[in-house]
N, C-alpha and C positions, 0 to 999 in steps of 0.2 A: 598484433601488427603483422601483416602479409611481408612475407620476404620476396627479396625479389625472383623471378625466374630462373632456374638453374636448369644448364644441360644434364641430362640425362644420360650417365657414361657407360657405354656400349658393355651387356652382360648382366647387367642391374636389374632391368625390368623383369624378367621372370621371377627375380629372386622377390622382387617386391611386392609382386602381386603374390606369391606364395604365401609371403608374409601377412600378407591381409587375410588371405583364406583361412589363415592359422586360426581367425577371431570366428569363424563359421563361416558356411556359404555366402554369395554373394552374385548378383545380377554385374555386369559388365558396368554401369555408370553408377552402383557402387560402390565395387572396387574403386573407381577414379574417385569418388569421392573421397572413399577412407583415404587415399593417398593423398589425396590434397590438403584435405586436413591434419595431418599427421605428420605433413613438411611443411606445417605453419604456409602452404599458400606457395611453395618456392617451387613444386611439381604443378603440373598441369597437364595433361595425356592428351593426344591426339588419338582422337576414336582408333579411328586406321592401326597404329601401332599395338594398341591395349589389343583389337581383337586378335590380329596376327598372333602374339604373345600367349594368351588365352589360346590359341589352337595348336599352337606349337607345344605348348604344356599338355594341354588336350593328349596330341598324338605321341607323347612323351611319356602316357600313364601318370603323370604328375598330379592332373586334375580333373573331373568327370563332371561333363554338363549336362544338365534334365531341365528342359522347359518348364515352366511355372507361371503362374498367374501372380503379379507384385501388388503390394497393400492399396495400389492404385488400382486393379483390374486391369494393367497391362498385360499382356504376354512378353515375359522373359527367359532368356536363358541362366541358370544360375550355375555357378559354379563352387563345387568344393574341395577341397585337399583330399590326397591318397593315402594310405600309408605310403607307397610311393613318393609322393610329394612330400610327404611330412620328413620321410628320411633327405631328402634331396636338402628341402630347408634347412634343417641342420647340417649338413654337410656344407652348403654357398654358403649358409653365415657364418662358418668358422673359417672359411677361407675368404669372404668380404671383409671380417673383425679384424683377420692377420694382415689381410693386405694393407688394409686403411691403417693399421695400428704401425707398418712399416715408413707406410709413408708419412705421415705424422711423426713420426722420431728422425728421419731424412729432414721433412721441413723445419723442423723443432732446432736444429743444428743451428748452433752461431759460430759465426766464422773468428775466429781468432784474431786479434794484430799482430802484423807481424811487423 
């Protein structure tokens, strides 16, 4: 069952796509893919922001793109993780895991009667 659309909360997207590179290279639509599928359908990428994202990691040392030829005979650009990136990754998801984990015990709170 597809979920529905969820915003995308600002600071996320690098860490997500990092997360994908984690699984090997990857062509730009992709990446969108694996995300799509892997938030059951509730992600969905706007080219425009995924490339941004993708070039900002780029010039970050995070990730390094080499053009390629895809199982289609297209020409792509692919993308893979750094050690660079790979330390990055581990570093945002122990700080996405704490935060979510914070906010979740905030939400989790029942209020008392008084």
């Amino acid at each position: 069952m597809t979920q529905p659309q969820l915003p995308l909360l600002k600071g996320t997207l690098d860490l997500l796509i990092l997360k994908t590179l984690s699984w090997g290279p990857q062509h730009g639509f992709g990446i969108a893919q694996w995300l799509e599928r892997h938030s059951e359908g509730a992600m969905s990428l706007d080219d425009g922001a995924l490339y941004h994202a993708l070039h900002r990691l780029e010039a970050r040392g995070s990730v390094k793109g080499n053009w390629a030829v895809t199982e289609n005979g297209r020409k792509a650009r692919y993308y893979k993780l750094t050690p660079a990136g790979r330390a990055a990754l581990r570093r945002e998801s122990d700080t996405w895991t704490s935060y979510a984990r914070m906010v979740s015990n905030i939400l989790s709170v029942v209020p008392q009667n008084s």
